[in-house]
Backbone bond lengths (Angstrom), bond angles and torsions (degrees), N, CA, C in turn:
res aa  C-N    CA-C-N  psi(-1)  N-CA   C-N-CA  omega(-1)  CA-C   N-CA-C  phi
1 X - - - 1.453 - - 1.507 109.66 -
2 X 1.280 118.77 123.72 1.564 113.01 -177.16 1.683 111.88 -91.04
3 X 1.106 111.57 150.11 1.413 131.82 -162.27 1.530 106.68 -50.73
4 X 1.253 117.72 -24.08 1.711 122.60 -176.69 1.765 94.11 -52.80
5 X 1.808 100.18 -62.71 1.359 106.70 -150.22 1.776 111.00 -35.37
6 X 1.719 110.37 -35.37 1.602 115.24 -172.56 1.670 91.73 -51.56
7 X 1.127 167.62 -18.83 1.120 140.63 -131.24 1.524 94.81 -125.44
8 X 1.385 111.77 -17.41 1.730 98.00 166.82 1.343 112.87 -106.33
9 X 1.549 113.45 -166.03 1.257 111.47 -167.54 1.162 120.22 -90.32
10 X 1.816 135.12 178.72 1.176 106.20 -136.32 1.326 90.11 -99.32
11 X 1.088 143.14 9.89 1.897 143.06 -177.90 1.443 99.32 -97.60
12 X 1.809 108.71 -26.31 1.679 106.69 168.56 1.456 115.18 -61.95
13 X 1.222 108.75 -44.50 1.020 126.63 -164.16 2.260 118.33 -63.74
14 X 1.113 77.45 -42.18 1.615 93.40 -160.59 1.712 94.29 -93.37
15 X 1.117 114.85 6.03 2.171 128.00 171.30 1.531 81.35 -88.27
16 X 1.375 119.54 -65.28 1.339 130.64 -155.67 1.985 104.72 -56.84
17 X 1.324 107.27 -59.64 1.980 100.55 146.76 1.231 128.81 -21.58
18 X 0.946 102.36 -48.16 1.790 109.96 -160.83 1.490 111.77 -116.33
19 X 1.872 103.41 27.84 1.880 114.96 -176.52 1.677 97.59 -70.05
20 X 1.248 143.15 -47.80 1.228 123.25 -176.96 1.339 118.14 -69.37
21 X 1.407 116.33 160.45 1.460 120.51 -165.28 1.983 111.87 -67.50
22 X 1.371 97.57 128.21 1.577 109.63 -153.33 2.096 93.32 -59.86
23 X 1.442 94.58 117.66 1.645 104.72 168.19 1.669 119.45 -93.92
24 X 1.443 126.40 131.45 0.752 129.71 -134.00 1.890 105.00 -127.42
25 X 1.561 117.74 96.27 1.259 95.01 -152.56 1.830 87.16 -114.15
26 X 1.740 102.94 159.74 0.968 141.50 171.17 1.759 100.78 -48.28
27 X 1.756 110.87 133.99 1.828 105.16 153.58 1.396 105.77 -63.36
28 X 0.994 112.59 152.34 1.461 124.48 160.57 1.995 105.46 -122.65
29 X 1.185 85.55 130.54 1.891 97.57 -165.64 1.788 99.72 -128.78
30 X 1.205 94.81 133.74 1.392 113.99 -174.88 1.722 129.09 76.81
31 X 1.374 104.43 -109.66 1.073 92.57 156.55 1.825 136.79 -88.29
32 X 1.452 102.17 144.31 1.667 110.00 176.55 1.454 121.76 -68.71
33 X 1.558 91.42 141.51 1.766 100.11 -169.66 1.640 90.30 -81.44
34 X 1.591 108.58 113.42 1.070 138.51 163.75 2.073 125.46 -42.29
35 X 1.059 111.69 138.30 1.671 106.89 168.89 1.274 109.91 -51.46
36 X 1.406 110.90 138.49 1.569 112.71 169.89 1.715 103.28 -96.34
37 X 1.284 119.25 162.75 1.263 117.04 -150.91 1.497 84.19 -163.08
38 X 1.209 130.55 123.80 1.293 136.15 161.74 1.661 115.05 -116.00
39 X 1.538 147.74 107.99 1.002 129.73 -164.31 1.521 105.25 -116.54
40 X 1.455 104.87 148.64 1.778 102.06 -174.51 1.635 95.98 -121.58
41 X 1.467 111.37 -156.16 1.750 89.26 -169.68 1.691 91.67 -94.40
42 X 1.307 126.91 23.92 1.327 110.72 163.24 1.582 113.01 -135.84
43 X 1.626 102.42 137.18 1.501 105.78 -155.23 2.044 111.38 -55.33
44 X 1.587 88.98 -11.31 1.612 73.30 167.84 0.928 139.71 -104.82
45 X 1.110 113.82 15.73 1.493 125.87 179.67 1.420 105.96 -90.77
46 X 2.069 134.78 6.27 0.867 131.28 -140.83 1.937 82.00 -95.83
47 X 1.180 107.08 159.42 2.081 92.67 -162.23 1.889 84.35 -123.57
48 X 1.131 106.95 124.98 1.570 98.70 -178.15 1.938 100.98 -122.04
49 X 0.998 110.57 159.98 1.339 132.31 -156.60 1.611 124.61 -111.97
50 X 1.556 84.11 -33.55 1.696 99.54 -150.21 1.314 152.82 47.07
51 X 1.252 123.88 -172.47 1.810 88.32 -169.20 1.596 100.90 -139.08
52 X 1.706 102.15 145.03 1.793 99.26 179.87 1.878 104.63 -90.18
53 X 1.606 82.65 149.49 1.434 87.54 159.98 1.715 152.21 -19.22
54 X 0.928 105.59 149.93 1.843 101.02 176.75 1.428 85.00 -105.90
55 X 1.754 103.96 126.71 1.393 103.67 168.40 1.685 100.59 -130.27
56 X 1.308 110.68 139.43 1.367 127.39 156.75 1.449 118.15 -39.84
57 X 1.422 117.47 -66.10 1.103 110.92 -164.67 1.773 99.20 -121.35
58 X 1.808 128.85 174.50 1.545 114.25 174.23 1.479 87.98 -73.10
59 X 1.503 94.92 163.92 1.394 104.58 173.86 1.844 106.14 -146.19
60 X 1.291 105.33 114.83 1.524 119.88 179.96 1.753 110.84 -139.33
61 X 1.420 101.40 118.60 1.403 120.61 -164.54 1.974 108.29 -45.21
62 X 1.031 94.29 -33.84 1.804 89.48 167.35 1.705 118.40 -66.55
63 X 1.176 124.98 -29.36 1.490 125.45 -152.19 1.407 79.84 -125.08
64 X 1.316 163.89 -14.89 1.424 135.44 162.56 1.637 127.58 -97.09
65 X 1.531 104.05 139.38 0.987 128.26 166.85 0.935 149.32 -78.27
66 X 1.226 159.96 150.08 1.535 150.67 162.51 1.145 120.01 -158.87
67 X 1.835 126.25 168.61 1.516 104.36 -158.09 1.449 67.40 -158.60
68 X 1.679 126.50 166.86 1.661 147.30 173.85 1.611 99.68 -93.31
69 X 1.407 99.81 110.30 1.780 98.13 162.64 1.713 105.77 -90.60
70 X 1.115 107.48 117.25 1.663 103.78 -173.88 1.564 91.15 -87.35
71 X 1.228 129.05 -47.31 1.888 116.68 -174.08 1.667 105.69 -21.74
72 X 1.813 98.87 -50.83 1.351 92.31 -168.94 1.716 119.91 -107.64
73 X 1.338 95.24 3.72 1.503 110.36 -169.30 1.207 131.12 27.26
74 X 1.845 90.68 72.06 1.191 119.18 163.31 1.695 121.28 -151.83
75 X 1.244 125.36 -178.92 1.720 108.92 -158.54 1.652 92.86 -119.05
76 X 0.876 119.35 151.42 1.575 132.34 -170.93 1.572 120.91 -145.38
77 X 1.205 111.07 137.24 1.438 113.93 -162.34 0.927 103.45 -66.09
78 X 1.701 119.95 146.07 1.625 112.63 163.79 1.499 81.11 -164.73
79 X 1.273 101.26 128.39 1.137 140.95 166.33 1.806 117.44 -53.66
80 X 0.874 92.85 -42.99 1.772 97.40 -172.17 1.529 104.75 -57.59
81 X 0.855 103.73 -61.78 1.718 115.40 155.55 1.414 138.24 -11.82
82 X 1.082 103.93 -10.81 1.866 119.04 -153.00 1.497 85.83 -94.91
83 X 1.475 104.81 135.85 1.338 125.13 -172.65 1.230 107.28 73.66
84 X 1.293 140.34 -10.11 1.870 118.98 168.73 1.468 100.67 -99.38
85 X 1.501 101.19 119.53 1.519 84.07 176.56 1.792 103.08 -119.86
86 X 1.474 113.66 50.87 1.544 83.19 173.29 1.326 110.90 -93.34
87 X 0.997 126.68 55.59 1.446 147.72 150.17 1.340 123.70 -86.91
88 X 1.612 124.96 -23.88 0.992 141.73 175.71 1.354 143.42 11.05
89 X 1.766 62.90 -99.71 1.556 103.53 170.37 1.705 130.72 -133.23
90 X 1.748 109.54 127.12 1.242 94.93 -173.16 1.037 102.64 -115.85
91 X 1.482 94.03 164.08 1.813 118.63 175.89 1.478 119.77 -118.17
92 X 1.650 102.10 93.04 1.445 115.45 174.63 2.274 118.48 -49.81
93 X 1.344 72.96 153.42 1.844 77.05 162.54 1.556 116.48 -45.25
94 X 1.282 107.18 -57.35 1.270 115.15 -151.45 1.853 108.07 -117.43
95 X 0.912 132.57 110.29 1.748 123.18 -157.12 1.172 110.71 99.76
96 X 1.487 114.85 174.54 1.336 134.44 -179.30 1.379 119.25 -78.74
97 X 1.483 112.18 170.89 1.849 108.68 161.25 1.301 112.94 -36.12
98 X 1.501 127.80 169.35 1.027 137.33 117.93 1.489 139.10 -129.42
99 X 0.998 136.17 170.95 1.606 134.67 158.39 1.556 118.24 -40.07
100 X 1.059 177.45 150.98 1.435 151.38 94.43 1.274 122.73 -2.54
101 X 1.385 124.68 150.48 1.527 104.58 178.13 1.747 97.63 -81.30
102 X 1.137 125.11 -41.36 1.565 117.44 -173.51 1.868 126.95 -32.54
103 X 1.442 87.10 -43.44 1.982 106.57 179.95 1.651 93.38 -88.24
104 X 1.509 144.38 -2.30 0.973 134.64 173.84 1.410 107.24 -96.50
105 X 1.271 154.79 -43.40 1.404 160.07 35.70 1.475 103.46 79.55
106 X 1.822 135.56 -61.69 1.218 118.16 164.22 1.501 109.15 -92.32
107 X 1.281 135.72 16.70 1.586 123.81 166.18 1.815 99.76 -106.93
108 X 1.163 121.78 -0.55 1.571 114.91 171.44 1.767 101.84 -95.95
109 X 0.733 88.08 -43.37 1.777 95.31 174.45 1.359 118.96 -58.49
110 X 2.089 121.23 -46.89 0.953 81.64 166.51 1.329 140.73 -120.24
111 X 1.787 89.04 37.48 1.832 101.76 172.74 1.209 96.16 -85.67
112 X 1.510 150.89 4.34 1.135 141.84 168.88 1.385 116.45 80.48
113 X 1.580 132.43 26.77 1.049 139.72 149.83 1.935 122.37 -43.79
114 X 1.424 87.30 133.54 1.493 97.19 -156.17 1.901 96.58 -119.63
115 X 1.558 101.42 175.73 1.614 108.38 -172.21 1.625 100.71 -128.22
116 X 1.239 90.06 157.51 1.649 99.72 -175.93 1.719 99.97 -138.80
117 X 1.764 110.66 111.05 1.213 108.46 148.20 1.589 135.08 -26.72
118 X 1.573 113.27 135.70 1.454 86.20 163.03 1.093 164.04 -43.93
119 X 1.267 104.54 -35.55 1.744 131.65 166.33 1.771 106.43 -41.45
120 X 1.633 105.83 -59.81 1.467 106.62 179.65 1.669 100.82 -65.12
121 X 0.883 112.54 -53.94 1.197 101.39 -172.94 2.056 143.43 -44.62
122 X 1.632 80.45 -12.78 1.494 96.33 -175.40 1.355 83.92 -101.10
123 X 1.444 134.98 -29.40 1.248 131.50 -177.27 1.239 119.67 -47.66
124 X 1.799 120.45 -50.13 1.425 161.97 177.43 1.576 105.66 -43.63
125 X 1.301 84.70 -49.33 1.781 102.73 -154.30 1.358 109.09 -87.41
126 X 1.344 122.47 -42.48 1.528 149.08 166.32 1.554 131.25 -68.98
127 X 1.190 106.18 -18.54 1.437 110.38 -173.75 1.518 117.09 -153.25
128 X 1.424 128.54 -10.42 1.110 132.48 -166.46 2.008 117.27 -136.45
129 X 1.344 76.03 -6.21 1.867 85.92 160.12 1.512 100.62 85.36
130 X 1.459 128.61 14.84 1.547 107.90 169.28 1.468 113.36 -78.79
131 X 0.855 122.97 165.68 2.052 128.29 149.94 0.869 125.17 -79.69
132 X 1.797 102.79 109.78 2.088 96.41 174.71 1.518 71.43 -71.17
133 X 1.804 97.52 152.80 1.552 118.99 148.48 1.837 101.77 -130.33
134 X 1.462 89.02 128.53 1.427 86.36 -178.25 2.016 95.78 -101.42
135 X 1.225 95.42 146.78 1.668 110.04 -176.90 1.547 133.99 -97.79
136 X 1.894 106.54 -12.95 1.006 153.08 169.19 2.312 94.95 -39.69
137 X 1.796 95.59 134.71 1.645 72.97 173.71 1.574 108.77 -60.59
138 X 1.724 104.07 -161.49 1.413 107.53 -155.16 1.426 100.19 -104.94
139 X 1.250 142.93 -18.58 1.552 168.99 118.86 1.686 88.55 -5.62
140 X 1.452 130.89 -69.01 1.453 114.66 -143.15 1.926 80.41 -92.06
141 X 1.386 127.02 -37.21 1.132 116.35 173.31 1.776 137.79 -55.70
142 X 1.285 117.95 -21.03 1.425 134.95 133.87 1.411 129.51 -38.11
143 X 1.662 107.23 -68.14 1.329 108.23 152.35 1.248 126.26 -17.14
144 X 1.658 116.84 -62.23 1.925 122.65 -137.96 1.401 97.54 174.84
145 X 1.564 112.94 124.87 1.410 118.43 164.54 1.376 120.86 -155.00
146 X 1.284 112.59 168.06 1.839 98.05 177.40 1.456 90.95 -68.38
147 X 1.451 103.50 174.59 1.591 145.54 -175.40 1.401 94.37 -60.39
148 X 1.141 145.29 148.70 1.321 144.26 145.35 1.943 118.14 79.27
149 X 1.332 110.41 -10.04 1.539 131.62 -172.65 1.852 105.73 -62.05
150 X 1.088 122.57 138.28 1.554 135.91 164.87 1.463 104.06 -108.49
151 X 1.788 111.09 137.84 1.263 115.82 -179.30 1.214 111.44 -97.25
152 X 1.101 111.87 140.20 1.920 138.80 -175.29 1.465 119.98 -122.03
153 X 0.900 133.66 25.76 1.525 126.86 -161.06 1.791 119.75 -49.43
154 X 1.076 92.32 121.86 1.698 102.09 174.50 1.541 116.21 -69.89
155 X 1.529 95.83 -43.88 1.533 100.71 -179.02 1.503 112.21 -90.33
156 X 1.183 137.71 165.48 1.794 144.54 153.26 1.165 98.27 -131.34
157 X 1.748 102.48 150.93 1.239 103.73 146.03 1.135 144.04 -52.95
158 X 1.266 141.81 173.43 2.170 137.51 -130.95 1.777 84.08 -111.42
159 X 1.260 109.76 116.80 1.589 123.28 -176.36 1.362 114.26 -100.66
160 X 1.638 103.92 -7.29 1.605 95.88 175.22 1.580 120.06 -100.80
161 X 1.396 95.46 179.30 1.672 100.99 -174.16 1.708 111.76 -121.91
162 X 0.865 89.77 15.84 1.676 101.17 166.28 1.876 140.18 -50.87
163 X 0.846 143.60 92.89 1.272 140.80 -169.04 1.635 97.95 -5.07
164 X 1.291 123.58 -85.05 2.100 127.20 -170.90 1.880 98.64 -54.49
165 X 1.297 138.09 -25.12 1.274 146.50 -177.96 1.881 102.93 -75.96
166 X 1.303 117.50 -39.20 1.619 128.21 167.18 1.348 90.14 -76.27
167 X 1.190 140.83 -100.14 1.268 140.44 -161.80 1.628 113.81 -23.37
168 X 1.282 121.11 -63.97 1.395 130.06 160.87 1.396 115.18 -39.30
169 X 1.274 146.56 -65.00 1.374 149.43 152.64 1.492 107.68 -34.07
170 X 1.353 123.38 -30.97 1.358 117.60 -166.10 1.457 105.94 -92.08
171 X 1.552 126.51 -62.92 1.134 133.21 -172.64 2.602 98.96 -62.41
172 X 0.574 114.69 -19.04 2.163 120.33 174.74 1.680 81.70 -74.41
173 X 0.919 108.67 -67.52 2.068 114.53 -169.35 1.434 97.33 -40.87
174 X 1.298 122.27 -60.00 1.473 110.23 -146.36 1.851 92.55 -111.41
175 X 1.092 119.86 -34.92 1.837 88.50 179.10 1.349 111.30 -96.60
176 X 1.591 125.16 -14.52 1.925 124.81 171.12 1.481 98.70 -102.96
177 X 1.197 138.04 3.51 1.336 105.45 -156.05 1.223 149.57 23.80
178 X 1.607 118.04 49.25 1.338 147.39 -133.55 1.701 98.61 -154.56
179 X 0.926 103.12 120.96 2.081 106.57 151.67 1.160 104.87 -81.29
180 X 1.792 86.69 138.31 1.552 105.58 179.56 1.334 121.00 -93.01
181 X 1.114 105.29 106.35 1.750 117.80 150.10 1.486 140.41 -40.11
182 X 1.323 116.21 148.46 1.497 130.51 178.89 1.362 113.89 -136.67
183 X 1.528 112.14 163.61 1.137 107.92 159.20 1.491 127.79 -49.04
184 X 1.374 151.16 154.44 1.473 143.01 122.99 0.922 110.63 -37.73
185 X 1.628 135.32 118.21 1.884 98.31 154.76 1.753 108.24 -96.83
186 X 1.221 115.87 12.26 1.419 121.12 173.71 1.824 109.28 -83.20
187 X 0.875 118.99 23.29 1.562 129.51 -147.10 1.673 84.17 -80.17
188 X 1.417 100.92 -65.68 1.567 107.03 -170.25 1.500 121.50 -49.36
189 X 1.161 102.47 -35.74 1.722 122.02 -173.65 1.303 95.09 -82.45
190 X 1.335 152.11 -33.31 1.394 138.85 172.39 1.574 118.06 -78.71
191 X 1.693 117.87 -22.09 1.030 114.42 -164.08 2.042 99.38 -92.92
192 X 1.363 79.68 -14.52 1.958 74.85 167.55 1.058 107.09 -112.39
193 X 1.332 132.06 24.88 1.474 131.05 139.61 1.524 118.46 -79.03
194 X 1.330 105.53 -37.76 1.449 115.57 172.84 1.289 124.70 -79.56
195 X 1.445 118.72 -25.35 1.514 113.39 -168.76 1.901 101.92 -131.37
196 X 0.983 128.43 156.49 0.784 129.60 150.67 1.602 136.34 -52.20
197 X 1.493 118.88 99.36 1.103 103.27 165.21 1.794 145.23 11.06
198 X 0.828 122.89 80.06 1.726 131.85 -176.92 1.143 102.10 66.80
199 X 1.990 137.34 21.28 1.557 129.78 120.69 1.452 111.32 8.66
200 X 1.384 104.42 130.82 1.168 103.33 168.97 2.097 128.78 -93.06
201 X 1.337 103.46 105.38 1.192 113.18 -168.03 1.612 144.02 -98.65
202 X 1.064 105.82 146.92 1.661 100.83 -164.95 1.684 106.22 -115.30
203 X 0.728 135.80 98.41 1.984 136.91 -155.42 1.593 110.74 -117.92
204 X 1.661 99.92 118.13 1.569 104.34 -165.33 1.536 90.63 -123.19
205 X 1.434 107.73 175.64 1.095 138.65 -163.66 1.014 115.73 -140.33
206 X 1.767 132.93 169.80 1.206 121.47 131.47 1.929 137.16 -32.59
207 X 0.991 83.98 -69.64 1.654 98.75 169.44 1.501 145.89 -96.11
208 X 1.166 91.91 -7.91 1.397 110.50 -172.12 1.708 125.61 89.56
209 X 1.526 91.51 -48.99 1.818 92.75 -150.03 1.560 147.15 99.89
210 X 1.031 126.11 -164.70 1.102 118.16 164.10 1.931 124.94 -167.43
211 X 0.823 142.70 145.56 1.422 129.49 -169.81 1.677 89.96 -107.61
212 X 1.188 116.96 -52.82 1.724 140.65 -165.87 1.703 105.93 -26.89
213 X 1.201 117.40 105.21 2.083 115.38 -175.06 1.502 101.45 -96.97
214 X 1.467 111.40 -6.21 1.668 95.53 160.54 1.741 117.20 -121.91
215 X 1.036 126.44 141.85 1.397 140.09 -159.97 1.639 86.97 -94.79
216 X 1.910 99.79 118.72 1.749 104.05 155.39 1.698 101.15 -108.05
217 X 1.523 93.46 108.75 2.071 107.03 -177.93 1.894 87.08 -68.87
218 X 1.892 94.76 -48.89 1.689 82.82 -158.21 1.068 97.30 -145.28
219 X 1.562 94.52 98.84 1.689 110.34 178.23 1.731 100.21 -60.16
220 X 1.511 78.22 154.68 1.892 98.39 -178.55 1.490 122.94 50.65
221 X 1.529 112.03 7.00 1.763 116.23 160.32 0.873 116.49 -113.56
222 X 1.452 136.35 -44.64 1.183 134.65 174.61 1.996 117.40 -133.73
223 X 1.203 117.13 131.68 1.139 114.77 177.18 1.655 122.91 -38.78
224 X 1.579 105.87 156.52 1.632 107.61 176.98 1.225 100.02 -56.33
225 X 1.579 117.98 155.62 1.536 150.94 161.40 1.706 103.35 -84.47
226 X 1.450 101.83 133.41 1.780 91.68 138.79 1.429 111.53 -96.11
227 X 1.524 119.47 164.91 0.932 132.94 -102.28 1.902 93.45 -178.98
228 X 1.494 104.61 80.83 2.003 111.02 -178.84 1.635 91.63 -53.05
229 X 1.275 118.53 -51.52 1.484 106.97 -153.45 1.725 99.07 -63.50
230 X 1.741 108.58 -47.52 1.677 94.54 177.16 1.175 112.61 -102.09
231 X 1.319 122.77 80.77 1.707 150.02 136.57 1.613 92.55 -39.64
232 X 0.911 110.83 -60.73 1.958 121.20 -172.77 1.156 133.88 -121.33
233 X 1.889 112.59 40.34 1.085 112.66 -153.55 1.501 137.20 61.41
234 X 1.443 105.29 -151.77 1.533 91.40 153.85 1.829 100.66 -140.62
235 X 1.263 125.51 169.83 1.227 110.05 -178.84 1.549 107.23 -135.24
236 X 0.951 108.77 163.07 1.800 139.51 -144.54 1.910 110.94 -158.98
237 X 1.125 110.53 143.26 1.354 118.54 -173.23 1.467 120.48 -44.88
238 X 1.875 106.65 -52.67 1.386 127.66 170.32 1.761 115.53 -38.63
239 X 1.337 97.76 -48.29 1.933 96.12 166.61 1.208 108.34 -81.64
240 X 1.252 142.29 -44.08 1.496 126.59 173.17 1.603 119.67 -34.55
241 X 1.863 97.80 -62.38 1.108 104.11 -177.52 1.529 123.07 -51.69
242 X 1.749 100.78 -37.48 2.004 107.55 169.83 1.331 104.22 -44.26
243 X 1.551 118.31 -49.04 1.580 98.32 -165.04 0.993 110.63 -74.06
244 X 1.674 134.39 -35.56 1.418 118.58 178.28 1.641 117.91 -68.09
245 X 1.461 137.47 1.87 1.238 129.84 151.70 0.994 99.11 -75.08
246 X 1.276 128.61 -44.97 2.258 116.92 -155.89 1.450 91.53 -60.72
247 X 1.723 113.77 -33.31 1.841 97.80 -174.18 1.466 118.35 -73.94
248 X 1.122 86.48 -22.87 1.721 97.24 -178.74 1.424 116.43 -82.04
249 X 1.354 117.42 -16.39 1.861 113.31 151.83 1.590 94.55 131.43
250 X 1.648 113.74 21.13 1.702 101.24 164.49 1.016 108.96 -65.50
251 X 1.204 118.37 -178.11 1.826 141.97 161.22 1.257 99.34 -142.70
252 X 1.499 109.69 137.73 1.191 120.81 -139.31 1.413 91.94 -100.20
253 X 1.238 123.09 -20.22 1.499 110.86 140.59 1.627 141.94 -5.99
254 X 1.572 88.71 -53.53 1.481 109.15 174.38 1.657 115.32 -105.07
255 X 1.307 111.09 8.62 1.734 119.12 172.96 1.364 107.94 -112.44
256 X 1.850 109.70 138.65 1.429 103.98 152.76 1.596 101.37 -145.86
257 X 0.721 124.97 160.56 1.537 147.91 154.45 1.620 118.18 -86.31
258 X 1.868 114.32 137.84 1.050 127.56 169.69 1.009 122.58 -87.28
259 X 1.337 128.89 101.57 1.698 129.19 169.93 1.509 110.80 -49.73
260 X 1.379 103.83 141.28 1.321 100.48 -173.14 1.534 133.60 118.98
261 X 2.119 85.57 -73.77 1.808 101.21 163.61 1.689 74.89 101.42
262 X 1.552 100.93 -179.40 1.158 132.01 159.74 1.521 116.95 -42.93
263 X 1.636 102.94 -40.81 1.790 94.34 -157.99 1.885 98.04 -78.84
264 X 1.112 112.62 -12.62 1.984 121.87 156.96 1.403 102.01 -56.98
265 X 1.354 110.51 -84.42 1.457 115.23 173.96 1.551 124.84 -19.54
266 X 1.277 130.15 -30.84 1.096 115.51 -175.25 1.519 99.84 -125.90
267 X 1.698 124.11 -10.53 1.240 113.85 173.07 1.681 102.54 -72.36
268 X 1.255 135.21 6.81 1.508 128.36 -168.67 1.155 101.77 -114.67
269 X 1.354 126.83 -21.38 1.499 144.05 157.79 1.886 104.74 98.79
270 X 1.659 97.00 43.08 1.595 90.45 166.92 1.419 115.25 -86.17
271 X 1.429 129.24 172.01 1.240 143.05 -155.31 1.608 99.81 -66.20
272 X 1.502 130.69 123.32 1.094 122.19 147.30 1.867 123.36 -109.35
273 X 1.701 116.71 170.28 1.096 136.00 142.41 1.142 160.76 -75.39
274 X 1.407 155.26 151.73 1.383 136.07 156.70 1.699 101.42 139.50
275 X 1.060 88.69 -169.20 1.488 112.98 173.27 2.207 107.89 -65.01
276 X 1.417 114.35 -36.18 1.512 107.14 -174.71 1.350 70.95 -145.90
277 X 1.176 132.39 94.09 1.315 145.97 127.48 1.869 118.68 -35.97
């Protein structure tokens, strides 16, 4: 979403989301439609696909809803909802607007944004000309990164000097011993300084994330669960960051996300970088 959209209102705003022609995807129940993988006798010719979500219910950005349960402080689908969105977008103390993750969560879903194991992903990155971009700040990316990765950070540290901007810096200092972070909202504008326009990209994280609204505890014994906490998956920088390319004019064609994140990446023992590789 580019930084203009904050300046209108929020029904302006959330038309302006949903400017390409509304795509309309299928539930998928039970099991997940798997990566396709075609292999020839050379590993690059291996053609990978990636794979969409397990969703509970269809999900198309016109017809879903959601509302904030604060009892439990967390957001939950509800349907009734669909089409009011001043839920949107919020505006913290300290930082800029943002999206919600819920309306971020049904516009990745239903542009059909897909995930790529690590394995493909070094595949992507190594042999077939995509860009890992890792999104991670630039501090933990120094540290430790996959093999071949460019840093992008979505988040920075908190640049203002504002009464809730001290407080925020103050309370990370003294109970995480951590600086506090914010969004970028320059994120988009640097990443098409850095990459080429609808580049084809591979975007990791710490953790990955998740798109998936039904939980498999135990594949092949008992069917997926829904799952209150994943109403919306779960979310992670790597999908944030997807949506701010899809606004910025990817096709998700040319986007994937690493399940997992980094801490996959190196629990499988692919190649890393940095300072503690």
């Amino acid at each position: 979403m580019s930084l203009a959209l904050h300046k209108r209102p929020v029904r302006a705003r959330c038309a302006t989301i949903n400017r390409a022609p509304s795509v309309r995807v299928a539930a998928f129940f039970g099991k997940a439609k798997e990566a396709t993988t075609t292999s020839g006798s050379k590993s690059g010719s291996v053609r990978i696909t990636g794979r969409a979500p397990v969703l509970a219910d269809p999900v198309d950005f016109e017809q879903v809803g959601f509302r904030f349960d604060p009892a439990n402080n967390r957001w939950l689908r509800d349907d009734r909802f669909a089409g009011k969105f001043d839920q949107t977008v919020a505006t913290p103390k300290s930082g800029t607007p943002y999206v919600v993750w819920p309306a971020i969560h049904t516009l990745l879903v239903s542009k059909g944004l897909r995930s790529v194991t690590p394995e493909e992903a070094r595949i992507l990155s190594a042999e077939q000309g995509w860009t890992l971009v890792d999104v991670r700040l630039g501090d933990d990316f120094v540290k430790t990164h996959a093999e071949g990765a460019i840093s992008l950070p979505i988040y920075r540290y908190v640049e203002g000097t504002t009464f809730w901007d001290n407080v925020k810096k103050a309370a990370m200092a003294v109970g995480f011993a951590m600086r506090a972070t914010e969004r970028d909202p320059g994120f988009a504008d640097k990443a098409l300084a850095t990459l080429k326009k609808n580049q084809k990209v591979v975007l990791m994280c710490a953790i990955g994330g998740t798109l998936d609204t039904l939980v498999d505890l135990r594949k092949g014994v008992k069917a997926p669960i829904r799952d209150p906490e994943r109403a919306f998956g779960r979310d992670s920088r790597s999908l944030k960051a997807a949506y701010e390319l899809i606004n910025a004019g990817w096709d998700t064609k040319n986007l994937f996300w690493v399940e997992g994140g980094l801490q996959q990446w190196r629990h499988r023992g692919l190649p890393t970088e940095g300072e503690q590789p």
